[in-house]
C-alpha positions as CSV (number, residue, x, y, z in Angstrom):
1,X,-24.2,-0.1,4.0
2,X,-21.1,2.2,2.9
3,X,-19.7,4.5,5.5
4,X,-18.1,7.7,4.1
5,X,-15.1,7.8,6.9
6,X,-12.4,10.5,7.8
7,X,-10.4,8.1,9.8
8,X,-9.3,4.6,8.7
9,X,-10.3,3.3,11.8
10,X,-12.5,0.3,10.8
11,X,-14.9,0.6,14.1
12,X,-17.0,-2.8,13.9
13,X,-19.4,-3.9,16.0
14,X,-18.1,-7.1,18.4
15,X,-21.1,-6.9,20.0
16,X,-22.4,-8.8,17.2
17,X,-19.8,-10.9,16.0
18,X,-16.6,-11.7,17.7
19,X,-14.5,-12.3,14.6
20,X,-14.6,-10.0,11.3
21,X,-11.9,-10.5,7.9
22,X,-11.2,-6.5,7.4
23,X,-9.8,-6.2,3.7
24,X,-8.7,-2.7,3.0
25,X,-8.0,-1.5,-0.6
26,X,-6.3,1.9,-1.8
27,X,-8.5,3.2,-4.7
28,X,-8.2,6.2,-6.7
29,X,-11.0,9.2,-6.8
30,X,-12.8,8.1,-10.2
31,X,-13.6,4.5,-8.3
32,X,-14.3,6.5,-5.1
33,X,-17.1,8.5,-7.6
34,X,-18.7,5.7,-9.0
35,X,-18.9,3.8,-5.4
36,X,-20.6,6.8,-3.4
37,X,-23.0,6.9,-7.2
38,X,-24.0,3.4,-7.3
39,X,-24.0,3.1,-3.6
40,X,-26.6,4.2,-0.7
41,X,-24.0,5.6,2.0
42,X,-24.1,7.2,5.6
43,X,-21.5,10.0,5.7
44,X,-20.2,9.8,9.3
45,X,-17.5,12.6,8.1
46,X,-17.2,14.3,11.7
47,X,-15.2,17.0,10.8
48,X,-16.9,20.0,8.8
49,X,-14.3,21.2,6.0
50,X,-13.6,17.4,5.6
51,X,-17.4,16.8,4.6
52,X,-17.7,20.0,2.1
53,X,-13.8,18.6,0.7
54,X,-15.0,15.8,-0.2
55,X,-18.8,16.8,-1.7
56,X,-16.5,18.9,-4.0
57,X,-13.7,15.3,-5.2
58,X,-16.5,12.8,-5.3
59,X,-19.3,15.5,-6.8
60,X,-22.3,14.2,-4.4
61,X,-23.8,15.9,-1.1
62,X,-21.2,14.1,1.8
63,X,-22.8,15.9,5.0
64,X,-20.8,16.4,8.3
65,X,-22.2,14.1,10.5
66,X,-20.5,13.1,14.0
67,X,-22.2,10.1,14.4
68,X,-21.1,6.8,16.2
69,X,-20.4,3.8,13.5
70,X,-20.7,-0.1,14.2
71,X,-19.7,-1.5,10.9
72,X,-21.0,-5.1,10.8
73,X,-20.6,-7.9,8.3
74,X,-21.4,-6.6,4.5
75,X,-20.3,-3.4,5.6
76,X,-18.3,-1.1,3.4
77,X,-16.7,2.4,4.4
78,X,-14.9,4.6,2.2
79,X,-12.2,6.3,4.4
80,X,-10.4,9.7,4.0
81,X,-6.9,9.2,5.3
82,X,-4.4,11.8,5.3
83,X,-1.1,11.3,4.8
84,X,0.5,13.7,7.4
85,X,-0.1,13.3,11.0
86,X,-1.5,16.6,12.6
87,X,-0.4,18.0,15.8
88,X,-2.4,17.8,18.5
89,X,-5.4,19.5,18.4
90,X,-5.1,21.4,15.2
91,X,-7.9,21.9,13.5
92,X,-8.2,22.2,9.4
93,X,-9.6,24.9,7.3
94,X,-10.9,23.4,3.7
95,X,-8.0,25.5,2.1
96,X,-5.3,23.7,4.5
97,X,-6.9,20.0,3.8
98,X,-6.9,20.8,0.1
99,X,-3.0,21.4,0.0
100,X,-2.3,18.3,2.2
101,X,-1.8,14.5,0.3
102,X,-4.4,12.0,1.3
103,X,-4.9,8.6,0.8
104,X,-8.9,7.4,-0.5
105,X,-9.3,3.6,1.0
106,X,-12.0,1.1,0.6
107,X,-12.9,-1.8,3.4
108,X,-14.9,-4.4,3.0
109,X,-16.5,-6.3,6.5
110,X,-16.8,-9.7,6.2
């Protein structure tokens, strides 16, 4: 399964497994397309102008969806990562994430 992330917390599940290899791969948007197009995925985007920022870049339905994750081995998640830490509590609009530089990664669970 891909997870579409707004974190780049990896969140596996050690209830499972006790040991997972994480690899973690910048990749730009046009790879990010492609994935979430050739991929099923579960958007667990839990922060609303995140999930409509990101159905505009990658051009596919990413719903908000504050959901718990357990990535597990053959898992994939395809994180949003800004590249400014936000004060405390502050909250995004869609215009505000859209000026700020962010990072697209790829992990693989294995």
């Amino acid at each position: 399964m891909l997870y579409i992330l707004n974190t780049l917390i990896v969140p596996v599940d050690f209830g499972i497994k006790q040991e997972y290899v994480v690899s973690i791969q910048k990749i730009d948007l046009e790879t990010a397309r492609r994935i979430v197009r050739e991929m099923e995925f579960t958007s667990a985007v839990g922060h609303e102008a995140t999930a409509k920022v990101l159905t505009e870049l990658l051009g596919v339905e990413i719903p908000y969806n504050r959901i718990t994750v357990k990535m597990k081995e053959g898992d994939a998640g395809l994180h949003f990562v800004l590249r400014t830490r936000l004060p405390e509590g502050k909250v995004l609009s869609e215009e505000e994430l859209r000026e700020l530089d962010f990072d697209l990664v790829l992990s693989k669970v294995s």
